[in-house]
C-alpha positions as CSV (number, residue, x, y, z in Angstrom):
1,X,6.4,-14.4,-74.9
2,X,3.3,-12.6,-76.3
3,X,1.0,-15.3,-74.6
4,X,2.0,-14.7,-71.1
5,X,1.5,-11.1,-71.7
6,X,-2.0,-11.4,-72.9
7,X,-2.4,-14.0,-70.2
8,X,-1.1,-11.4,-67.8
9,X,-2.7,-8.2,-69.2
10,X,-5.3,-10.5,-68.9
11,X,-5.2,-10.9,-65.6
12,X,-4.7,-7.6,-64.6
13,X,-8.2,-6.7,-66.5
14,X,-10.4,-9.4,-64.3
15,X,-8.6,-8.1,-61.0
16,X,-9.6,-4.2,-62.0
17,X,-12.8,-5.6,-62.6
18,X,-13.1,-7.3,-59.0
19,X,-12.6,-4.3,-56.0
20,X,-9.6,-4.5,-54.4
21,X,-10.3,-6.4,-51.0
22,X,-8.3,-3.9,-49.0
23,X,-10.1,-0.5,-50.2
24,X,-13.6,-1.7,-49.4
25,X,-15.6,0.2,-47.3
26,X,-16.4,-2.7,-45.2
27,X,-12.8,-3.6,-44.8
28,X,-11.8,-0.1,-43.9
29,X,-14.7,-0.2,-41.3
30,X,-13.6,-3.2,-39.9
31,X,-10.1,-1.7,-39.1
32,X,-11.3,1.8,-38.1
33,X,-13.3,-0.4,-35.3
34,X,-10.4,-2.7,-34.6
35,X,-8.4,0.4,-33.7
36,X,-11.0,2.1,-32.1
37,X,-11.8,-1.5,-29.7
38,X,-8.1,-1.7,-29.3
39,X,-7.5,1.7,-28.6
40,X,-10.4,1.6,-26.2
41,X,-8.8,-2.1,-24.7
42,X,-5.7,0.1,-24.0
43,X,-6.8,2.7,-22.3
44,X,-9.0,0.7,-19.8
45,X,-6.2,-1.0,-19.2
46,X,-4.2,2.1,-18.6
47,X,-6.7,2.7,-15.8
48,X,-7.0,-0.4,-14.7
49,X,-2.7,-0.3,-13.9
50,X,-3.4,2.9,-12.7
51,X,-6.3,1.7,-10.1
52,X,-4.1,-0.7,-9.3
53,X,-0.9,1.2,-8.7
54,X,-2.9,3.7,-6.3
55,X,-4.6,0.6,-4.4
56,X,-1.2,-0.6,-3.7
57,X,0.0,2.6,-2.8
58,X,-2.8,2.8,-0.3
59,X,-2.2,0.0,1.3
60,X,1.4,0.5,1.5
61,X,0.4,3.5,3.3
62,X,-1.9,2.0,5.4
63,X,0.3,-1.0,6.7
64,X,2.9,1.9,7.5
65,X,0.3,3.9,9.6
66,X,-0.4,0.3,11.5
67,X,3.2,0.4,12.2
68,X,3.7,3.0,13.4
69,X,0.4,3.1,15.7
70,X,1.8,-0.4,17.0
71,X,5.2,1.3,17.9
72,X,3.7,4.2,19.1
73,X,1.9,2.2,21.7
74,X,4.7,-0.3,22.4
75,X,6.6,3.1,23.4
76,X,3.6,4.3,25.3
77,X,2.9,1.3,27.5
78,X,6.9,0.6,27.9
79,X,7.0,4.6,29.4
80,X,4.0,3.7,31.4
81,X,5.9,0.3,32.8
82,X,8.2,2.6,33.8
83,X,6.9,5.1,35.7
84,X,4.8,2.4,37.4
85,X,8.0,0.5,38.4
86,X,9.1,4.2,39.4
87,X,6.0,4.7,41.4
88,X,6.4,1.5,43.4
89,X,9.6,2.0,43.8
90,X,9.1,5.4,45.3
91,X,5.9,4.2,47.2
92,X,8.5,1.1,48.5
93,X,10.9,3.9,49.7
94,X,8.6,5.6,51.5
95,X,6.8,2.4,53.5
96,X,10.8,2.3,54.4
97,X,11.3,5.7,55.3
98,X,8.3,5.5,57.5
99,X,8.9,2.6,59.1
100,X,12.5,3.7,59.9
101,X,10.8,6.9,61.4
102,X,8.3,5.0,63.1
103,X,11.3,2.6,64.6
104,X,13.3,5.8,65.1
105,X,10.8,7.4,67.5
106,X,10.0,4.3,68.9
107,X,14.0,3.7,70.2
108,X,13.7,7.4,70.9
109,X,10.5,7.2,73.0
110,X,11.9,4.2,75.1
111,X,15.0,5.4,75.8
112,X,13.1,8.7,77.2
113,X,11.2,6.3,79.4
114,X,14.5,4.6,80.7
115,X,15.9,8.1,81.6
């Protein structure tokens, strides 16, 4: 029993003579730059997702004003078929109306003549 504790005691004496690994200067360097680089990773990807998300919502935005401008004009030029179909069906009317008048006068004008 008393050998393993010298052997450990020992032991304990080389490794206090080495520096603990994990409370160098270097070591604590390196992981003060690993968090800064991954901290840094992180937030340009934060902004990246962000960038992203607003592109998106752009061109959801945008695809919604096409849509809108296309039905716009569909309604626009479906009100314009009508009132052209109105028009020639007024303009049709009135060739009738006219040539009913123009018939009219006629019968009217020859049966003055017979008289």
């Amino acid at each position: 029993m008393t050998s393993s504790v010298t052997s450990s005691s020992r032991k304990n004496q080389q490794v206090a003579c080495i520096p603990d690994a994990r409370g160098s200067d270097v070591v604590e360097e390196i992981q003060s730059q690993a968090t800064v680089q991954s901290a840094d990773a992180i937030w340009r990807l934060a902004i990246a997702k962000r960038c992203r998300l607003h592109k998106l919502i752009r061109q959801r935005f945008a695809l919604a004003l096409k849509i809108q401008q296309e039905d716009f004009a569909l309604f626009i030029s479906a009100d314009e078929a009508t009132v052209s179909s109105r028009n020639a069906k007024t303009s049709s009317r009135k060739k009738i109306q006219t040539q009913l008048m123009n018939q009219s006068q006629a019968t009217a004008a020859s049966s003055r003549e017979l008289i």
